[in-house]
N, C-alpha and C positions, 0 to 999 in steps of 0.2 A: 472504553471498556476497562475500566478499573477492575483492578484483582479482587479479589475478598480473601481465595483464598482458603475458601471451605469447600471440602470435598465432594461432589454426589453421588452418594451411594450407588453402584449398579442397577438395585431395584426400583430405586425412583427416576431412570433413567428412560422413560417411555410417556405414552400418554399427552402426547406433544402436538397444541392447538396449532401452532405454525413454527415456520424455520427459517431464521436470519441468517444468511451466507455474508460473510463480509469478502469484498472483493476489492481485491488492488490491481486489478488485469495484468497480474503476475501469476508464474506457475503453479507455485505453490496455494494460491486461492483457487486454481483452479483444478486442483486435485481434492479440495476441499470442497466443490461443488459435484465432482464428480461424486463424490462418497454421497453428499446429499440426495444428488438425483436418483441414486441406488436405492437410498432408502427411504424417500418419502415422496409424493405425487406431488409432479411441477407446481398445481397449482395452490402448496400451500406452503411452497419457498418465495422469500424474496430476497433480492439480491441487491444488496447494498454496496455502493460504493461512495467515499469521501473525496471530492475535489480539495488538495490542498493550495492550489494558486502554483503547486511546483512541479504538476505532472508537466509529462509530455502531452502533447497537441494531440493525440493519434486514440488518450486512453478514453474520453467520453464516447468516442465516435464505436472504441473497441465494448464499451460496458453495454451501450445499450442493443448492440448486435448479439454479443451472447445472451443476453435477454431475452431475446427476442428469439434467437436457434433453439432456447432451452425451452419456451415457453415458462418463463419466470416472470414474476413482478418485481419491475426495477426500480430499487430508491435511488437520486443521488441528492445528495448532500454535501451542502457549503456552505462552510463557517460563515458571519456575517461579515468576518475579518480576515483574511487573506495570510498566507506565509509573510508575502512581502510588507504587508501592510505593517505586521506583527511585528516583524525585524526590525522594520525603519519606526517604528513610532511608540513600540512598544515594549519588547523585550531588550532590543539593542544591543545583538550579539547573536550567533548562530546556535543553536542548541550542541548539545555534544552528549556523551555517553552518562552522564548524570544528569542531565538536565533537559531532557529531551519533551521541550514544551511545542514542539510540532504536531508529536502526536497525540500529548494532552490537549491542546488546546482545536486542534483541525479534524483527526478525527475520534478521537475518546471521547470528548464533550459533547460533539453533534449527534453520536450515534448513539449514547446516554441518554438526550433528549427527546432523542425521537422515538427511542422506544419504549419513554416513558408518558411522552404524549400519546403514542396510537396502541396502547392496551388496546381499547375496543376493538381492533381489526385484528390483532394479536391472539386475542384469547387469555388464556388463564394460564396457559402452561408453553412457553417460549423455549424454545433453541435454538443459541447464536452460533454459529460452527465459523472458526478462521483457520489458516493451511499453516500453522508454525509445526515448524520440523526441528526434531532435535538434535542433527549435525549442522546448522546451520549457525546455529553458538552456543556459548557455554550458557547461558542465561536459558535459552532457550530449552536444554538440552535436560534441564532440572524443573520442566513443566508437567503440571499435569493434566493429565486425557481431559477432567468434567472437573470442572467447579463452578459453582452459583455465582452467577452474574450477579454484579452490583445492584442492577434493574429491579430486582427481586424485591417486592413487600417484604416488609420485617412485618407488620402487623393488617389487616384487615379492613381499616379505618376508612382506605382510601381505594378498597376492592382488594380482590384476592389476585395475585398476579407471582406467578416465581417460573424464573427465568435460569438456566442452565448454560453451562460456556463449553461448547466441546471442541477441543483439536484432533480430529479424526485423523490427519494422516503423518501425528508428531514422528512414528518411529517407521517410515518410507525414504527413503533415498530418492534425491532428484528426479532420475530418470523415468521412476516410475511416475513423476506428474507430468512427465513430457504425454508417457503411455497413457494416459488417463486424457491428458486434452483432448491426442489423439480421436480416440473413444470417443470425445463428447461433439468430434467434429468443427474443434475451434483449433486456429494457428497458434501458436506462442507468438506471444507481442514482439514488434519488431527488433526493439532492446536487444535480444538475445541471441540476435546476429551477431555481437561486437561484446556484450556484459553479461555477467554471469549473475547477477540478484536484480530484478524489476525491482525500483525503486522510486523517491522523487531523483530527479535527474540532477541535482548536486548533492544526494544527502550525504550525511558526512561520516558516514560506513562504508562507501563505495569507495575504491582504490582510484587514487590518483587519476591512473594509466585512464581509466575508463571515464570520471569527470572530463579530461582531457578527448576522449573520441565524441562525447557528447558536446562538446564546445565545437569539435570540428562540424557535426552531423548537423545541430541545431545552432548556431551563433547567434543568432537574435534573440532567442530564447535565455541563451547561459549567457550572455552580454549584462542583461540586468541583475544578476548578482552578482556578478565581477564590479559594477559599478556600485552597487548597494554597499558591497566590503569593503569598498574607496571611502562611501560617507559615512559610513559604524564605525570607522577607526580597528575593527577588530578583525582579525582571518577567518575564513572558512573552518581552519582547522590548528590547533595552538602550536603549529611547526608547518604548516603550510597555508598560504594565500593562493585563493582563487588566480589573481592576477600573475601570478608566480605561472601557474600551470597555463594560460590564456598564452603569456607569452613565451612561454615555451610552444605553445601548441600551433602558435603565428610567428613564431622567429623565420623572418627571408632566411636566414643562412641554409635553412631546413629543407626549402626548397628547391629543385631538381630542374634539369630543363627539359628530363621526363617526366614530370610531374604536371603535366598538362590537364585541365577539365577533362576529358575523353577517356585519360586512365586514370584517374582517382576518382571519376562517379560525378562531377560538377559537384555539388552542395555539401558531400564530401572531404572536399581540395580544402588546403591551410589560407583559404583567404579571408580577407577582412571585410 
């Protein structure tokens, strides 16, 4: 979803053939669906979601269930190349706050193409709605409500097609997309027992602390990129290594001879 960057007017803000929800089965997309379902009939939303190779296990199973409560059409989409793929053979090096070719290449590109392959089922006149909130960063935070998708025909040549980007719930406060799930009758994703931003489960915005509970909860999963940052030569983050936090997170000394399976949850517990 490249920027452009151009404004759209309030009064060309209607007359909308259908409605792309982009969905990360995180809170915030789903305060963003909530706003959709208000204002347009389920069945001329569809709900998008990006597989980057770095979710957790738990978010397909979650995307096509609210689909399916909300009575939406579900895309998912997956690059034909993978995060890991990417790292190991191609970018060779983790993304970070300039260079964040995760979500150019996993999900901006896929979601680019696809809706510029399916105009026909689209219509003429598209609306993409995502959940950025503007306490959540300072980038963020200098967004604005509606500009013209990249998608958008400049000329006629190749059909009439323009496409509009709106962030409906930029200036809302967390709580209220808890409120809003509430409403739609779906749980916040598991994440949010233990982290405070749905994420991919290493990205490299999320604090340490919480990488680290995500290694305890899932270790097979966060295992392969502790071992990927072993053959890149480079860290997770330019003052901290995955590995750094892994063993911190498995240090014997850490553990207790209360600290048994039964009270830390089994799959939970600092083992190996």
């Amino acid at each position: 979803m490249a920027r452009t960057k151009i404004l759209v007017p309030p009064e060309k803000q209607c007359g909308y053939t259908s409605v792309i929800v982009s969905y990360s089965t995180g809170i915030d997309s789903t305060g963003a669906i909530y706003w959709a379902t208000q204002n347009f009939a389920p069945e001329k939303i569809f709900l998008l979601y990006c597989d980057t190779g770095a979710e957790y296990s738990v978010n397909e199973a979650l995307f096509f269930n609210t689909a399916k409560v909300l009575g939406l059409k579900p895309i998912l989409l997956k690059a034909p190349k993978d995060f890991l793929y990417l790292l190991l053979n191609e970018r060779l090096k983790f993304p970070d706050s300039k260079n964040r070719w995760c979500t150019a290449y996993l999900k901006t590109a896929v979601t680019d193409h696809w809706i510029r392959t399916h105009r026909g089922i689209l219509g003429e006149k598209c609306l993409f709605i995502s959940g950025e909130r503007r306490d959540e960063s300072r980038g963020r935070a200098k967004l604005p409500e509606c500009e013209y998708h990249s998608t958008t025909l400049k000329t006629e040549r190749k059909g009439k097609f323009e496409c509009h980007w709106l962030r409906p719930v930029l200036d809302y406060e967390k709580g209220k997309m808890f409120e809003f799930g509430k409403r739609l009758g779906l749980d916040p994703h598991p994440c949010y027992e233990y982290i405070d931003r749905c994420s991919c489960m290493m990205c490299i915005f999320a604090k340490n602390e919480q990488v680290m509970e995500n290694m305890k909860r899932h270790p097979e999963a966060m295992r392969k990129w502790v071992d990927a940052e072993a053959k890149l030569g480079f860290t997770w983050k330019q003052k901290t290594s995955l590995q750094e936090l892994w063993d911190q997170c498995f240090d014997i000394d850490d553990v207790t001879e209360t600290d048994t399976p039964e009270q830390t949850g089994g799959d939970a517990g600092c083992q190996q």
